[in-house]
C-alpha positions as a printed Julia matrix, in Angstrom:
375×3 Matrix{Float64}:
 183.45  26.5   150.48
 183.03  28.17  147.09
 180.54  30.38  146.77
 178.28  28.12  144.26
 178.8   25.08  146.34
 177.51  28.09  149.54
 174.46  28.55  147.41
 173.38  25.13  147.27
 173.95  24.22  150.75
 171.65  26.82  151.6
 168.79  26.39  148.66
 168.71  22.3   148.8
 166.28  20.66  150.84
 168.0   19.73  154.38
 167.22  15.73  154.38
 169.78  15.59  150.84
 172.57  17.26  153.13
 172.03  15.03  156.11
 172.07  11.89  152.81
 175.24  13.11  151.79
 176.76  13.2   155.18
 175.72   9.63  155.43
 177.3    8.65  152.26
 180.28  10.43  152.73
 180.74   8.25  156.35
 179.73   4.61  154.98
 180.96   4.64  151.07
 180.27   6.18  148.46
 177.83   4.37  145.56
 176.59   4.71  141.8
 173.43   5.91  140.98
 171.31   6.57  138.04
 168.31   9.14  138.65
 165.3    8.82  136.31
 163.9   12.46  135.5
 160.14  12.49  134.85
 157.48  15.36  134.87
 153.29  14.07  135.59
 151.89  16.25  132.68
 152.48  16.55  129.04
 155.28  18.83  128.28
 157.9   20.22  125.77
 161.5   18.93  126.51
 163.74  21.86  127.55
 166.7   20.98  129.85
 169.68  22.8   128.2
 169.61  25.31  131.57
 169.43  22.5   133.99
 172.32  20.03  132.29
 174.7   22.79  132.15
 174.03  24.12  135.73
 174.45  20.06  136.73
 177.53  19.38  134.34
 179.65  22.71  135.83
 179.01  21.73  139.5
 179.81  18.02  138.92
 183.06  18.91  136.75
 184.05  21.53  139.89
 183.51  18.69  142.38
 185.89  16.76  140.38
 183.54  14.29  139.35
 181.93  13.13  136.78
 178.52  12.29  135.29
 176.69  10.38  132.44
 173.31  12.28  130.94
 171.1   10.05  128.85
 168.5   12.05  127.4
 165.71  10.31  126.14
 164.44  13.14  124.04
 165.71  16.19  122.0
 164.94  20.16  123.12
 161.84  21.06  121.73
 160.21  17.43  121.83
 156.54  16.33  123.1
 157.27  13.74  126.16
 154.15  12.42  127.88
 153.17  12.45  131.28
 155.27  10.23  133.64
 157.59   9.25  130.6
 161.25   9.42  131.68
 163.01  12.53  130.15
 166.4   11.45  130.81
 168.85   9.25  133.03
 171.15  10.72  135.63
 174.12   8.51  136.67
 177.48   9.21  139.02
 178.14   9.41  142.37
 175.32   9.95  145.11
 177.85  11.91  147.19
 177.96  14.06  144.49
 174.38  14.13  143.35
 172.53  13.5   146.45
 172.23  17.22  147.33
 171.62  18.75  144.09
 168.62  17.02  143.26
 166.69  20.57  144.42
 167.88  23.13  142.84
 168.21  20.23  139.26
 164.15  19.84  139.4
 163.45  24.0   139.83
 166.16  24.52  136.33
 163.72  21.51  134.76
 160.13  21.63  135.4
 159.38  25.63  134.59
 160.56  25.77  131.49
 159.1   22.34  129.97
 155.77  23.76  130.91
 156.67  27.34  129.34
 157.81  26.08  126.66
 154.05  24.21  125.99
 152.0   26.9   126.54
 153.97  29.0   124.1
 153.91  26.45  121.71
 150.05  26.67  121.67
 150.15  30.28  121.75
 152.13  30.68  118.45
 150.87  28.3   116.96
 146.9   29.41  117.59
 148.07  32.97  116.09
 150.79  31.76  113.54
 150.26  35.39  112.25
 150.88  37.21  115.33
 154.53  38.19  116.75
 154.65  37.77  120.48
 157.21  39.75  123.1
 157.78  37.95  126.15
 156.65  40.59  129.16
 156.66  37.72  131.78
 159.76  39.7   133.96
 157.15  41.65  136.24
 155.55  38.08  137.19
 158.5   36.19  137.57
 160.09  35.62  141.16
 163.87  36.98  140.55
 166.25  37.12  137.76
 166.66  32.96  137.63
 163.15  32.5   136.89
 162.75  34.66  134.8
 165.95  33.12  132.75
 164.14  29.92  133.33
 161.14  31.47  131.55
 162.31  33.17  128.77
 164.18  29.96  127.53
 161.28  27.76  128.04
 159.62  30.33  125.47
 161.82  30.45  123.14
 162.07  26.47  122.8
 158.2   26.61  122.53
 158.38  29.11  119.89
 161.24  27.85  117.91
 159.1   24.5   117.81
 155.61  26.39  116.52
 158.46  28.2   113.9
 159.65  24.95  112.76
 156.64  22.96  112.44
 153.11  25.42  111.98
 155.36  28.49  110.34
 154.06  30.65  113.15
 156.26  33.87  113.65
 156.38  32.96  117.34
 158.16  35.38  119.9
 160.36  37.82  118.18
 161.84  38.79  121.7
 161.56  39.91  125.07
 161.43  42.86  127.25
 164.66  43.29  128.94
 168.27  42.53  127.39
 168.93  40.03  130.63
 166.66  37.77  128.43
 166.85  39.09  124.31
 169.63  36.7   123.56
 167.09  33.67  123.33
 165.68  35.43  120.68
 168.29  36.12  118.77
 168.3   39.96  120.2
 170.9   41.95  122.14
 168.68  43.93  123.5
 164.77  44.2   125.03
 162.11  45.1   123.15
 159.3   47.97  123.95
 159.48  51.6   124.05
 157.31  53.2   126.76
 155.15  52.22  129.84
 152.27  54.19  131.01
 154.4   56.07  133.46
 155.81  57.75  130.16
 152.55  58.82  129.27
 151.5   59.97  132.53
 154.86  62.0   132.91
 154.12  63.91  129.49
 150.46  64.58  130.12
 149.25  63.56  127.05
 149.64  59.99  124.41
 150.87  62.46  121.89
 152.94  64.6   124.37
 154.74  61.01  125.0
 154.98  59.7   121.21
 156.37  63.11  120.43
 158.9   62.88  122.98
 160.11  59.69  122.33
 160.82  60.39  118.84
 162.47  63.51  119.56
 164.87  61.17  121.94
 164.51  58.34  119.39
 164.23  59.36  116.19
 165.14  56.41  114.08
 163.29  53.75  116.02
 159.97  52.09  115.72
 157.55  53.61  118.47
 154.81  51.7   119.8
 152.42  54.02  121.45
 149.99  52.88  124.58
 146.5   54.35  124.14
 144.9   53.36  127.21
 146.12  55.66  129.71
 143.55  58.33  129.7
 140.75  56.08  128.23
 140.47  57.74  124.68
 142.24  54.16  122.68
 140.28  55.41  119.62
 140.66  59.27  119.6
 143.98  59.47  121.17
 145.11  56.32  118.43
 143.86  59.05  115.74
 145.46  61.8   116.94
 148.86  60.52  116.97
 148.62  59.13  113.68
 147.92  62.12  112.36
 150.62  63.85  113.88
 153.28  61.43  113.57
 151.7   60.88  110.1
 156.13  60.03  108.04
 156.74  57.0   110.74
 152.83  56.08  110.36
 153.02  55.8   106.51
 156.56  54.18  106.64
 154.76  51.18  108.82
 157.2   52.14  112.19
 154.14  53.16  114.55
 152.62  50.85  116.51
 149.57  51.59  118.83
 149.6   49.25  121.81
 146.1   48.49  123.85
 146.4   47.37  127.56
 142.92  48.94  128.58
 142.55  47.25  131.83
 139.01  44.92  132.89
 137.92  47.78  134.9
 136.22  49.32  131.72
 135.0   49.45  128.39
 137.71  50.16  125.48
 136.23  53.82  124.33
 133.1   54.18  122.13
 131.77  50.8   123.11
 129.67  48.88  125.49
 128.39  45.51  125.53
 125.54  46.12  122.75
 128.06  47.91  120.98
 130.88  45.1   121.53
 128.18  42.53  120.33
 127.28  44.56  117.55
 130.97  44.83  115.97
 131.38  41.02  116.6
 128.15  39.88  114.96
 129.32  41.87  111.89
 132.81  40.43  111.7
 132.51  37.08  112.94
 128.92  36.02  113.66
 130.23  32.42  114.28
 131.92  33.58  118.14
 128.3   34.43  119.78
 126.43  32.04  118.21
 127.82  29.06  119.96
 128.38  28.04  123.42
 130.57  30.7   125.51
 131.54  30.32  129.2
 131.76  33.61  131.52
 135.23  34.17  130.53
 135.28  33.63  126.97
 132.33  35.9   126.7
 134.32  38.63  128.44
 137.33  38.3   126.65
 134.96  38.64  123.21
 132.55  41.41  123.85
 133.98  42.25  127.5
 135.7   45.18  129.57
 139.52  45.27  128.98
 140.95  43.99  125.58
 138.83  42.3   124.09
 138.33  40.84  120.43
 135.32  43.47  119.82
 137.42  46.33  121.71
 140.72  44.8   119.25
 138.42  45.26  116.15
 137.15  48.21  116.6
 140.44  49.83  116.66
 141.39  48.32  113.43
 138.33  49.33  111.73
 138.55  53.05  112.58
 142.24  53.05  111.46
 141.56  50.9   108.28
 138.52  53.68  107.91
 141.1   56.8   108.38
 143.75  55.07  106.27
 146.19  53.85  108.7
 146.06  50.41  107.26
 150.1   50.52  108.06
 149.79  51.11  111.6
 149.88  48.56  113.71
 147.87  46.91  116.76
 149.55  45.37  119.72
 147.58  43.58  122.36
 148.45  43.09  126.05
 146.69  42.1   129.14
 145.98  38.59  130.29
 146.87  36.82  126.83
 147.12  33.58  128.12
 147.09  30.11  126.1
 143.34  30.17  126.39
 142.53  34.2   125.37
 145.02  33.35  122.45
 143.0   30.1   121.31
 139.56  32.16  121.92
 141.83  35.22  119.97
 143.12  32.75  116.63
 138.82  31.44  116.88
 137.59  34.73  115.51
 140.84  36.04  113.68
 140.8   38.76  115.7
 143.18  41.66  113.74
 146.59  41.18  116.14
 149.94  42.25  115.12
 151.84  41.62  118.1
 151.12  40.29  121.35
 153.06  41.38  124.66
 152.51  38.55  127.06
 153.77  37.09  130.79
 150.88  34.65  130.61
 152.62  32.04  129.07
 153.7   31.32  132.49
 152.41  28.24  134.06
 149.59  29.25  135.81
 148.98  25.88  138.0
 152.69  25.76  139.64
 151.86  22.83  140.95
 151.86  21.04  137.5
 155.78  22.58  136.83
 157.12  20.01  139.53
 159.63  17.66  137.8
 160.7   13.91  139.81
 163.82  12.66  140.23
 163.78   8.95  141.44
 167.08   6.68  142.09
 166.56   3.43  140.19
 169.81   1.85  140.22
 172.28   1.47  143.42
 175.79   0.31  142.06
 173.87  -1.18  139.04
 171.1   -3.01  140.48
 167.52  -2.33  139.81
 165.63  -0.99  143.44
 162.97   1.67  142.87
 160.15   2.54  145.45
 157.22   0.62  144.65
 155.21   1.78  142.0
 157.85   3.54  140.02
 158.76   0.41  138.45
 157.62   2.25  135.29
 160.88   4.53  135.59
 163.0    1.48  135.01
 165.63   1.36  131.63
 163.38  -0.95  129.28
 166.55  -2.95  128.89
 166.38  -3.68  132.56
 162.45  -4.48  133.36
């Protein structure tokens, strides 16, 4: 046994095998699978059909794909995405590991839709790797983002995601490599936000730095400070100050009469209006929020760093983004995992059989999954 065919023998569900086994003893029959998902979704099966079409070709076999929709197309809930036919004893038992290649990604690929096209102004970097549950998913993720992206590109003119974080993934982004260029164990190994931007450039010294301001709580003083010293790369529009200040507290200089304050001024529409909990916090709340977001631009706008950048991070998910693009809050760039379907529940993609050697039999009330030509 190869080790591919090992892999699935191990990963897919046990009652398929024991299918297979009975197929294999009592004859063989054609099938045709209907592929559905019960939510609204974007379309994104490139991953799955080749994973499918390079274990059916190495079985020998072979297999006709009728997809009902192109990659990067709406499809409703419980519409078919596509038609699966060949041989059961060659499909029976990879109906598992098919459905986990589908159903991420189609969701992915919707919420990052939304997301870039909320902010069609904002750049987003795909951060999702730390969340993700092994190097497949996070494959799985990256491309549904990209789809979702490339879709907000084509039809809002959104900049969408301009990459990711690690090179395993850049290459659905056009990109060789990952983008970033410290974490806050940088900063905590040089002692200081400047110590760390200053030794980064002296390693780097023809790259773009993006700076995180959070670590020692001083966002505001320590953004000014590096500036100021790294004044060439500041002016030239290659330093970036990214803000991950955590729920736990207040951005520096404000509180929430202060975060209110700076909101009134800049968009009195957001508080005067209906807010639950957590669109209240993510406005005039602890962590990043729109006030805290703001506030940083102000003071740089006020000190002449108009250049400079702002990148946001922490918990920008579909929602924060909407709540974000509501108040045109000053973003640059967004680094985000959240894109991530957050209900997993709602990522599981259905494969029914429909036809047995060409004849219609479906479990009852799946009818719906039928060929049109054949209802």
């Amino acid at each position: 046994m190869s080790n591919f065919e090992s892999d699935i023998d191990l990963r897919t569900d046990h009652y398929f095998k024991l299918t297979k086994s009975v197929v294999k003893k009592h004859g063989d029959v054609e099938v045709k699978y209907a592929i559905f998902m019960r939510r609204p979704v974007i379309y994104c099966s490139r991953l799955a059909l080749e994973w499918i079409n390079f274990v059916i070709k190495s079985r020998g076999g072979t297999i006709k794909i009728e997809e009902l929709f192109e990659e990067g197309a709406w499809v409703g809930a419980g519409e078919v995405l596509m038609y699966l036919s060949g041989s059961l004893l060659h499909l029976a038992d990879l109906e598992t590991i098919f459905l986990q290649k589908l159903g991420g990604p189609c969701v992915a690929a919707y919420n990052s839709f939304g997301m870039a096209s909320d902010l069609p102004k904002v750049s987003f970097i795909a951060m999702d790797a730390r969340h993700c549950a092994g190097a497949e998913m996070q494959e799985l993720m990256a491309y549904g983002a990209s789809v979702g992206s490339k879709k907000a590109q084509k039809e809002q003119g959104a900049l969408g995601f301009i990459g990711s974080a690690n090179d395993l993934t850049s290459h659905f982004f056009g990109n060789k490599k990952g983008l970033g260029t410290m974490p806050h164990a940088l900063v905590g190994y040089a002692g200081s936000t400047l110590e760390a931007a200053k030794l980064f450039t002296d390693t780097y010294p023809n790259e773009s730095l993006t700076v995180l301001i959070d670590y020692f709580g001083k966002e505001i003083s320590d953004s000014l400070e590096v500036c100021n010293e790294l004044k060439d790369i500041a002016d030239k529009g290659m330093l970036s100050l990214r803000i991950d200040t955590h729920g736990g507290r207040f951005v520096e200089g404000l509180d929430t009469a202060k975060s209110y304050e700076i909101l009134d001024r800049y968009a009195p529409h957001a508080i005067r209006t209906f807010r639950t909990e957590q669109e209240l916090r993510w406005l005039v709340g602890t962590g990043v929020s729109a006030a805290a977001i703001i506030h940083l631009r102000q003071v740089l706008d006020k000190n002449s760093w108009s250049k400079v950048k702002i990148v946001a991070s922490s918990g920008f998910s579909p929602e924060k983004c909407k709540l974000m693009s509501s108040v045109k809050a000053p973003i640059d760039v967004i680094g985000t995992g959240s894109y991530l379907p957050e209900n997993w529940s709602e990522t599981y993609a259905t494969a029914d059989i429909v036809e047995y050697d060409g004849k219609n039999r479906v479990k009852i009330g799946r009818e719906f999954l039928l060929p049109v030509s054949n209802k």
